[in-house]
C-alpha positions in Angstrom: 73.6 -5.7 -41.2 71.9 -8.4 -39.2 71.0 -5.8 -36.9 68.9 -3.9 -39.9 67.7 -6.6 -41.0 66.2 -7.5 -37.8 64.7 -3.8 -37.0 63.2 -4.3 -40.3 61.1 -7.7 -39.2 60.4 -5.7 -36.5 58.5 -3.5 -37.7 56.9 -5.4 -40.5 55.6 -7.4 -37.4 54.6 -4.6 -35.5 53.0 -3.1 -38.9 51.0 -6.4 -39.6 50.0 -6.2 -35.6 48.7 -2.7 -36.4 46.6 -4.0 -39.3 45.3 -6.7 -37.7 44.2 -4.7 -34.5 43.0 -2.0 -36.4 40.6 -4.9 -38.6 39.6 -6.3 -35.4 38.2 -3.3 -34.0 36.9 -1.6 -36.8 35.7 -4.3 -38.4 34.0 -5.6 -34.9 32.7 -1.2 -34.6 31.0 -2.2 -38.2 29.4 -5.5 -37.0 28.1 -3.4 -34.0 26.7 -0.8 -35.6 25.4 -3.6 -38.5 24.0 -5.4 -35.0 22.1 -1.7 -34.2 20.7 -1.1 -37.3 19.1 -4.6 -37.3 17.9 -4.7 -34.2 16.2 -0.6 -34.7 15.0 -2.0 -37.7 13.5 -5.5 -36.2 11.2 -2.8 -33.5 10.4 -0.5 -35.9 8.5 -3.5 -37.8 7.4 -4.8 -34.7 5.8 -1.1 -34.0 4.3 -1.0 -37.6 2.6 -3.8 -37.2 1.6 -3.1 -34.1 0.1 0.2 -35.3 -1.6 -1.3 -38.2 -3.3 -4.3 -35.7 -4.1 -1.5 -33.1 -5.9 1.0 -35.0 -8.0 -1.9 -36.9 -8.8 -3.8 -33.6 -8.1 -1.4 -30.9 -5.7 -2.2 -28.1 -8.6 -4.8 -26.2 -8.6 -6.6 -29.4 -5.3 -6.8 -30.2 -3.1 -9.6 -29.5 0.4 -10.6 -29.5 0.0 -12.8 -31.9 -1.8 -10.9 -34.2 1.1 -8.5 -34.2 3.7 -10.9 -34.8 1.5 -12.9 -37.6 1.4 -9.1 -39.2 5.2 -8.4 -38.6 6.1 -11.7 -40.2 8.4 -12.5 -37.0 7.8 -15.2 -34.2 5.8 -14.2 -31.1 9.1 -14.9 -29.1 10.8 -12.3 -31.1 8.6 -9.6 -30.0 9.3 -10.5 -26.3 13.1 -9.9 -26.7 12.3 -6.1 -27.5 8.6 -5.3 -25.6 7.6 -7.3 -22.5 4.2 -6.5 -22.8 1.5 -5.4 -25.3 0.9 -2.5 -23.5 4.5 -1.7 -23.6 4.1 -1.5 -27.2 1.4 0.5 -27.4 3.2 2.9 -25.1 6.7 2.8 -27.8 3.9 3.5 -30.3 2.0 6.5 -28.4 5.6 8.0 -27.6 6.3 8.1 -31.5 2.6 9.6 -31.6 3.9 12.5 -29.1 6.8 13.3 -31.2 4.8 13.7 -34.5 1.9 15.6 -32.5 5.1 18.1 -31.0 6.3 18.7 -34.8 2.5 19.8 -35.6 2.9 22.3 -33.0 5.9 23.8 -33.9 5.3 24.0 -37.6 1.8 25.9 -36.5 3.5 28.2 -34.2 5.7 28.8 -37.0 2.9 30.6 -39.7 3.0 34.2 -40.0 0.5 35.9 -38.2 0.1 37.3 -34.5 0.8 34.7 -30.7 -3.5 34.8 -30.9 -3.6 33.4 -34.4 -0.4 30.8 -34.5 -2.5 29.5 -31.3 -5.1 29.4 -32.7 -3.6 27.3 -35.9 -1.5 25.0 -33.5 -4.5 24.2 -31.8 -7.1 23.7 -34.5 -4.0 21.4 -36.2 -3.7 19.5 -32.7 -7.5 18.5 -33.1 -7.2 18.1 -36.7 -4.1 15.5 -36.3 -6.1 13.5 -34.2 -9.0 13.6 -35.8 -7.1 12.4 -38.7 -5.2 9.7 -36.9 -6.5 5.8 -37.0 -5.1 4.6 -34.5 -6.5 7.4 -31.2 -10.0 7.2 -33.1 -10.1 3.4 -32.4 -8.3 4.0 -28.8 -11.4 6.7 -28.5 -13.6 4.7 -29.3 -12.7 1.8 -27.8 -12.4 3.8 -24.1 -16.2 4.8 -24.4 -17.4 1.7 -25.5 -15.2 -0.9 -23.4 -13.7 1.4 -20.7 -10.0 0.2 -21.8 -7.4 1.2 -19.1 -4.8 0.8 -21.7 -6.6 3.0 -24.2 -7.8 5.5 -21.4 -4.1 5.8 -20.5 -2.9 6.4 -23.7 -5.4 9.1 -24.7 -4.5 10.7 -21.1 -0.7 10.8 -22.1 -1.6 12.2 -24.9 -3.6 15.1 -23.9 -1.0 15.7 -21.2 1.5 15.9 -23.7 -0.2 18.4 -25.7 -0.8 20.9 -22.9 2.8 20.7 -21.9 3.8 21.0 -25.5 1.7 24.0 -25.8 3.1 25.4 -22.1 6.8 25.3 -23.6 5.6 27.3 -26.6 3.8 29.6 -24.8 7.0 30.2 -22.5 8.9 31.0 -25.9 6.8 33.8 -26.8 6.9 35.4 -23.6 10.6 35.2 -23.8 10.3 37.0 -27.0 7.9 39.5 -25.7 5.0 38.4 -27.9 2.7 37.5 -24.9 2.8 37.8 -21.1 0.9 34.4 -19.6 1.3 34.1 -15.4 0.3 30.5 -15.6 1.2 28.7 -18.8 0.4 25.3 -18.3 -2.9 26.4 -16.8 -3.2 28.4 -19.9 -2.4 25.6 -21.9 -4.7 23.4 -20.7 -7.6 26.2 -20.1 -7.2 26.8 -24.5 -7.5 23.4 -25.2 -10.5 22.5 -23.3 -12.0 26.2 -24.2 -11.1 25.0 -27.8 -12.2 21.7 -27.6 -15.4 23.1 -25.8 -15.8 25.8 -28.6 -15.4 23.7 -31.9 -17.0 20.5 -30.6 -20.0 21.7 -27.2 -21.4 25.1 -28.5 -23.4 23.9 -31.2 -25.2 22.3 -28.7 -26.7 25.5 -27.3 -26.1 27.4 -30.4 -25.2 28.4 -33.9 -21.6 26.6 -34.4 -18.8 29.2 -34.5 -16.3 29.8 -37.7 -12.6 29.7 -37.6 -12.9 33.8 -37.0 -15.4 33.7 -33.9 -13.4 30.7 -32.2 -10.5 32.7 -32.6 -12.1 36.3 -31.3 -13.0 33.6 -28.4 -9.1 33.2 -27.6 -7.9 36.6 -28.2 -10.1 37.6 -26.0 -9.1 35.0 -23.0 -5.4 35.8 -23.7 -5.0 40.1 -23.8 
């Protein structure tokens, strides 16, 4: 009987053990995760801000301070996720690339033929950046004030925006909608031929409509 009685404890003991483990490490998993979704929420502010303080003052006027007045946090605070201001304006052009590479694909994905979903994912790549505060001021700021910071930033973005346009070019010639040697030279030679199109010609003469811009690519890509 004692013998029962003691297997019994026993396992009551090793039940409540269970328990308690199972609380200490899911309950510690939870204040983790708790920990993470603070801390992604803690840059994300520091990033809003730092948008917002950016695209009002461009990067050369910008300072730390400024974004941490904005964020409501301490300037020390901002340190512990960005070592630099250019670091955060690097976080923020990264986000930039990843909303820029979801205007692509949604453009590549119209109905219509490979000339005129380039054509469309083009014209919305000038169009989203012609409508974005923030790369206007970084524009401007590069012409007027030279900006390394600003002239890098525009740079990673036009790079990423050829490559972007590279990959989806290497899609449709895997689903025999287009045969391109060369896509990133492609890429690049549509953007510029785009850019040169929309933005140069008028210059020498009458500006071309959507149509006769995108004539102008069907004809470089056969």
């Amino acid at each position: 009987m004692n013998d029962i009685l003691n297997q019994n404890h026993h396992l009551e003991e090793e039940s409540s053990l269970e328990q308690m483990l199972t609380l200490f490490i899911f309950g510690s998993l939870e204040d983790i995760m708790m920990e993470e979704i603070y801390v992604d929420e803690r840059r994300l502010k520091i990033l809003n801000a730092a948008k917002q303080v950016f695209s009002l003052f461009g990067y050369k006027g910008t300072t730390v301070e400024h974004i941490a007045k904005t964020a409501g946090i301490s300037k020390g605070a901002i340190y512990l996720f960005f070592e630099t201001k250019e670091d955060i304006l690097k976080a923020i052009i990264h986000n930039v690339n990843d909303d820029l590479a979801q205007t692509i694909d949604d453009n590549m994905a119209i109905e219509g033929t490979i000339h005129e979903k380039l054509h469309h994912t083009i014209q919305g790549c000038m169009q989203f950046r012609k409508d974005h505060e923030l790369l206007n001021k970084l524009e401007q700021e590069a012409v007027e004030y030279s900006t390394e910071a600003s002239k890098n930033a525009l740079a990673e973005i036009n790079c990423e925006t050829v490559h972007f346009i590279a990959s989806r070019l290497e899609k449709a010639e895997q689903e025999n909608l287009i045969q391109v040697p060369d896509k990133l030279l492609t890429a690049f030679l549509l953007c510029r031929m785009y850019e040169a199109l929309v933005f140069e010609w008028e210059k020498f003469g009458d500006p071309l409509s959507a149509d006769e811009v995108l004539e102008q690519i069907k004809r470089f890509i056969l």
